[in-house]
N, C-alpha and C positions, 0 to 999 in steps of 0.2 A: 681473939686469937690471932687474925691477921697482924692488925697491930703489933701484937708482941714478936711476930714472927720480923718482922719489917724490921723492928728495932735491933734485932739480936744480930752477932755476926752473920753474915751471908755463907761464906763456909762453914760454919758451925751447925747452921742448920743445915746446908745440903748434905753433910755427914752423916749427921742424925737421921733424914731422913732415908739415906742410903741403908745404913745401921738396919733401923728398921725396913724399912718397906725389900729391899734386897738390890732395887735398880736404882737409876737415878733419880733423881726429884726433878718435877713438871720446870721449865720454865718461870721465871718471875714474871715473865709477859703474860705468860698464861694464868699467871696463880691472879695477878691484877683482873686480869676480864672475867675473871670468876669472881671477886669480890662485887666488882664493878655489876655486873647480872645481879648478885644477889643484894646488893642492897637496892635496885631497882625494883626486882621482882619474886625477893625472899624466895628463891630457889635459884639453884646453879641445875637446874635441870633444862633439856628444850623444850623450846615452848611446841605446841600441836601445831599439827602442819596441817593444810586441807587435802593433800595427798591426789592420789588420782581420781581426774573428772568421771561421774557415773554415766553410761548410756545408756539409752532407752532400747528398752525390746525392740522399737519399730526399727531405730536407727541399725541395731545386729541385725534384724531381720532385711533390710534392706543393700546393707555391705553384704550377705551372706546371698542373695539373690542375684548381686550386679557381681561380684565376685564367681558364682556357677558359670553364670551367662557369657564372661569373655576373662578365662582363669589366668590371661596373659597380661593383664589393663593392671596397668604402674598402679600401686598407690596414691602416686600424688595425681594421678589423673582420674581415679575411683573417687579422692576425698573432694576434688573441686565438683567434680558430677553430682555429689548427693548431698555437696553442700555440710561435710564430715572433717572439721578441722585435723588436719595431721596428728596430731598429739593424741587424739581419739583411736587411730587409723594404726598406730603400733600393736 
């Protein structure tokens, strides 16, 4: 399909694709790095992300203790104290 699209006028499809779909059609930049994904990895989908890091009970329970005890202590000055990477500490 890519191929056929590639070979056909370039206006001619973005017409068509107008026609149909109602907006404009994606980009040639973009329609490439979709082929380009999918025949790397037989999906144009995103690949999984590992998403946000999990904390341990002790480590809440221990922000949530040093946090009571002085309610005014920076962030950045709580996550170096308990040894709680920033990115954890949002």
């Amino acid at each position: 399909m890519f191929c056929g699209i590639m070979k056909q006028n370039h206006r001619s499809v973005q017409r068509k694709f107008k026609n149909e779909y109602g907006r404009p059609p994606p980009a040639v930049k973009s329609i490439k790095a979709w082929y380009s994904k999918f025949v790397e990895t037989d999906s144009v989908g995103d690949l999984n992300r590992s998403g946000r890091p999990s904390v341990s009970d002790e480590t809440i329970d221990a922000v949530r203790v040093a946090l009571q005890r002085s309610p005014g202590k920076s962030t950045r000055r709580a996550s170096n104290e308990l040894r709680v990477p920033l990115e954890y500490s949002n």
